[in-house]
C-alpha positions as CSV (number, residue, x, y, z in Angstrom):
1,X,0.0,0.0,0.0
2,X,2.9,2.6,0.5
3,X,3.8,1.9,-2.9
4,X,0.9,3.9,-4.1
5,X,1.6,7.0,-2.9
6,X,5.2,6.9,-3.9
7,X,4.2,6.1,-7.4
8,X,1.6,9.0,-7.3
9,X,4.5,11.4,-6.1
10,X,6.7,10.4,-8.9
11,X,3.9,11.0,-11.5
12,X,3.2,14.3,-10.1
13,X,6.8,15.5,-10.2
14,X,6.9,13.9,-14.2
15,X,3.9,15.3,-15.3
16,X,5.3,19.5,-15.4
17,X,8.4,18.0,-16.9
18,X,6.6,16.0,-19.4
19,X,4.4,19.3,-19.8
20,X,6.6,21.4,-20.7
21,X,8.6,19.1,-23.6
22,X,5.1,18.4,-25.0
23,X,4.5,21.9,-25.7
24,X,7.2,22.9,-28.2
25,X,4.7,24.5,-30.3
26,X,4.0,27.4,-27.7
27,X,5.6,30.9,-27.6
28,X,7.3,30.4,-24.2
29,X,9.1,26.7,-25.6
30,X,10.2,29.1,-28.5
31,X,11.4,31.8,-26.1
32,X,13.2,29.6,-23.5
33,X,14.6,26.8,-26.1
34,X,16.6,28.5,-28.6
35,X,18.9,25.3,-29.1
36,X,15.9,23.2,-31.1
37,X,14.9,25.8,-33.3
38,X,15.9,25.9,-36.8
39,X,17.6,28.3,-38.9
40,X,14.2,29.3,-41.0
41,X,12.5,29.6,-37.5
42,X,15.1,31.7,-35.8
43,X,14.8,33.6,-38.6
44,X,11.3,34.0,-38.7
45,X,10.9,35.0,-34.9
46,X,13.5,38.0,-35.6
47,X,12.5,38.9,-38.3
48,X,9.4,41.1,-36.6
49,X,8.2,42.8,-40.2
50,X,7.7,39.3,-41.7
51,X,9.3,40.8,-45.0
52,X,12.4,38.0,-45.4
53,X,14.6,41.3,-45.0
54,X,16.2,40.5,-41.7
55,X,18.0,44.1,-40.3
56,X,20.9,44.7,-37.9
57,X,18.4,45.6,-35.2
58,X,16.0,42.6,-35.8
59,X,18.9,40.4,-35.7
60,X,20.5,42.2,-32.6
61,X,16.9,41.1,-30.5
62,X,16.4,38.1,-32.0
63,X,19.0,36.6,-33.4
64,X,22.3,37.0,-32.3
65,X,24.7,34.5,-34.2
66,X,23.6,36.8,-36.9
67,X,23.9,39.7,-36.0
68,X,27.6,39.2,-34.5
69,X,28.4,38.2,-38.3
70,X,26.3,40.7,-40.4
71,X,28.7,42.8,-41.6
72,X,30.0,39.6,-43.5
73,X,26.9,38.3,-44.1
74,X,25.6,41.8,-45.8
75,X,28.0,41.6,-48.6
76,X,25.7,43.6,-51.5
77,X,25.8,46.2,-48.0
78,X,21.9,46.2,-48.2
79,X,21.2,46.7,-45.2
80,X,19.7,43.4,-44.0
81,X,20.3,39.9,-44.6
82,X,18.1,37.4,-46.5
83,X,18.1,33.5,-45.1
84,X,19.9,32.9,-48.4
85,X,22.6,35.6,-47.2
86,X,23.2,33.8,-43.6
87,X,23.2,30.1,-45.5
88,X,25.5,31.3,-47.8
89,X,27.9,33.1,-45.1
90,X,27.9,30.0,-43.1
91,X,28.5,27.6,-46.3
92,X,31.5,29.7,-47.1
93,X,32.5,29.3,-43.3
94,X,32.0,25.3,-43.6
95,X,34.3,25.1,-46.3
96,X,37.2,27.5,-45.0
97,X,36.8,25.6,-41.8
98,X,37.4,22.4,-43.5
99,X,39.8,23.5,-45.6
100,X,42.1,25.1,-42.8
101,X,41.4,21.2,-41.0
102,X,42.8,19.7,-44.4
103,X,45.9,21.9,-44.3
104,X,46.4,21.5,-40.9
105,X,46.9,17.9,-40.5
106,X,49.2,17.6,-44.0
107,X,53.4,18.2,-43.7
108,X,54.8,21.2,-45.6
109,X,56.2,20.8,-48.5
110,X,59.6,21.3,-49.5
């Protein structure tokens, strides 16, 4: 019989963690887990004039990674960023990174 109440305990100390994973689709999961969301979403949630133009300031309140790299990211100097303009930045950074990795693990030459 003491088993009961334990089990109930346990169930009632689950069920606010269960809760909260269950709900990803609400706007305090998206505010409070940042590590799930995807690049489109993250980009949607900043970008606040739903216009696919993503500005310094947007990205400064919503999206951070972005906005430390804008500069780079802005290449035509437009003014915002596009999600093609952040995939393309961090493509480019892919490849460098791998690159530098390549030449880092070969002997020079000569």
């Amino acid at each position: 019989m003491r088993l009961l109440p334990t089990l109930l305990a346990a169930c009632a100390l689950a069920l606010p963690v269960y809760a909260q994973t269950a709900s990803t689709g609400s706007s305090t999961a998206k505010a409070t887990s940042h590590a799930h969301l995807s690049m489109q979403q993250r980009f949607e949630n900043a970008n606040t004039t739903h216009d696919g133009h993503l500005t310094l300031e947007q990205a400064k309140t919503g999206y951070p990674a972005v906005a430390r790299h804008f500069t780079a990211m802005d290449q035509d100097k437009k003014g915002y960023v596009t999600e093609e303009d952040i995939r393309a930045y961090y493509k480019t950074q892919r490849t460098l990174h791998h690159q530098a990795a390549d030449g880092a693990g070969k002997a020079p030459s000569g």
